[in-house]
N, C-alpha and C positions, 0 to 999 in steps of 0.2 A: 237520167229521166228524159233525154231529147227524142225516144218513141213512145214515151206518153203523150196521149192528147186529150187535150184539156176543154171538151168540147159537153154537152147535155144537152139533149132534144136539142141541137143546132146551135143553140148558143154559147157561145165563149162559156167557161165553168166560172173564169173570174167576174164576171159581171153578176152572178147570181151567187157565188160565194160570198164578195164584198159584203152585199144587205147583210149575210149574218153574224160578218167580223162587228160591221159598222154598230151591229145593236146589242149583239154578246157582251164585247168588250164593256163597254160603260155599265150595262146590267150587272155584270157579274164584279168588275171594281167598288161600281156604290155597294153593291151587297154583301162586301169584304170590310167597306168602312160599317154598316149595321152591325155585322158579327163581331166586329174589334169592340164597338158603343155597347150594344146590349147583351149581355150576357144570355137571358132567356132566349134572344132569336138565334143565337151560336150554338143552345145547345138542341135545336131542333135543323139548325140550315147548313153546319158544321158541314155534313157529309157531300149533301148536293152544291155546296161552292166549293168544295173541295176538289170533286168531279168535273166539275162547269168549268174551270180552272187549266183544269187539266187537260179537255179536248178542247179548250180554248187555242194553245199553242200550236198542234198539230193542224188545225184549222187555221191559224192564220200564216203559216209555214207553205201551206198546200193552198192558199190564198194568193200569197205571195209567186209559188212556183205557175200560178195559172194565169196570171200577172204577166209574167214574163213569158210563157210563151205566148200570148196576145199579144205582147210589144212584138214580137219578132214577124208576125201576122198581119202588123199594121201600118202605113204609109209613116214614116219618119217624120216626127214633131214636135218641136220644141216642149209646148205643154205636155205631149204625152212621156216624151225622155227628164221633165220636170216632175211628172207623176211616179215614174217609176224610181228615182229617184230616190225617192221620198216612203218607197213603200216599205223599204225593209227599216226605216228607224222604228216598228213599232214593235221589233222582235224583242230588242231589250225588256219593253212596257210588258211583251206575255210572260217571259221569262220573270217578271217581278210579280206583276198578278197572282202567278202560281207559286210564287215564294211567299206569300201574303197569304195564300191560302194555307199551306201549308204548316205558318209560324201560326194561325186563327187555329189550325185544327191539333196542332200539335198541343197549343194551352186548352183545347176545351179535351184531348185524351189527359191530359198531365190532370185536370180537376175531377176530370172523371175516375181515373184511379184513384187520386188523393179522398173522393168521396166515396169511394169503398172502401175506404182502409179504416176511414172515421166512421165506420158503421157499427153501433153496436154490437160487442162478440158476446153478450150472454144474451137472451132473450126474456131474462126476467124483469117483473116492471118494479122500476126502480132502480134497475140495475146499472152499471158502473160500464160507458162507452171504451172504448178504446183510444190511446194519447188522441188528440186534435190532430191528424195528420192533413185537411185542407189548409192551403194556402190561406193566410191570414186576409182579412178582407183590405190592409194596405197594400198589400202584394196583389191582391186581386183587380184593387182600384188604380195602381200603376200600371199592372201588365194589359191592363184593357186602354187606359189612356196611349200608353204607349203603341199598341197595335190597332188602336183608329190613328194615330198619328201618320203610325205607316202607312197604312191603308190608305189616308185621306193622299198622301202626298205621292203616292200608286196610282190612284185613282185619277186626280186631277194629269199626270203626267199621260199616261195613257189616253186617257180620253183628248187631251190637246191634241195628241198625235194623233190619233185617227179620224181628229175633225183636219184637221192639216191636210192629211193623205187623202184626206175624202173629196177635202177642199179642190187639191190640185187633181185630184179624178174626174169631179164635177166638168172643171173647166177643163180640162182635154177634151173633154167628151161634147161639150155642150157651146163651149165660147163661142160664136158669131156661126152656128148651127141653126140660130132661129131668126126671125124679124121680130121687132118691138112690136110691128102688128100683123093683127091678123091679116093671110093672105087671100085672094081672094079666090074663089072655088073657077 
């Protein structure tokens, strides 16, 4: 990828990709812990955190890659070789997100078949269901405790990391860039 250029309308691509690692990531984690909690939001938000999830990682891959060619672009700096650093720990956190997604949407396919299968097969009234093939509601109320667990502990990891990276971004970019006061015209 060293003739790629990582540029848009003039500016660096990393500076304008970050904003939307920085707000993805935590939107799309809390709303990995919701779908693990509540059943009813998992079975409407299932598909789009599944998807959110998914171009999550490429985007912060392609983040990261535009990251690095701005370090190569820019005066050598403690803070900024401290930033960069710091930028690929959050590859693990997308790689888990999207496993988070995927174990949310894998139980709301598994109840979704298991809720076709309990569907009554005669259509008369009165008539006699088919065995109970859902998930019993202890198995339902573990595997959802269980997947806010992961989520929650997804979620919290992730989101540290990209306030971290964000953190050490901030101050490369910003440290002693300004005055306490205003200067005067």
């Amino acid at each position: 990828m060293d003739d790629v250029e990582y540029v848009f309308q003039g500016l660096p691509l990393h500076v304008l990709l970050v904003h939307a690692v920085v707000i993805a990531v935590p939107v799309v984690a809390l709303l990995l812990v919701v779908l693990g909690a509540w059943p009813a939001a998992r079975r409407v938000l299932w598909i789009p955190a599944l998807v959110a999830a998914a171009l999550l990682l490429p985007l912060g891959l392609v983040t990261i890659e535009a990251g690095k060619w701005l370090e190569a672009r820019v005066p050598e700096a403690p803070l900024i070789q401290a930033h960069t650093a710091q930028g690929e720990d959050i590859v693990p956190w997308l790689y888990a997100v999207l496993a988070v997604a995927v174990l949310v949407a894998a139980w709301q396919v598994v109840t979704l078949v298991a809720g076709r299968r309990a569907a009554p097969v005669t259509t008369e009234p009165g008539g006699d269901s088919s065995a109970e093939a859902r998930p019993s509601r202890a198995v339902r109320l573990i595997v959802g405790i269980v997947l806010t667990a992961i989520a929650i502990g997804v979620a919290a990891g992730s989101i540290w990391t990209v306030v971290q990276i964000g953190e050490s971004g901030s101050r490369a970019v910003w440290e002693g860039s300004f005055s306490d006061t205003p200067l005067e015209d």
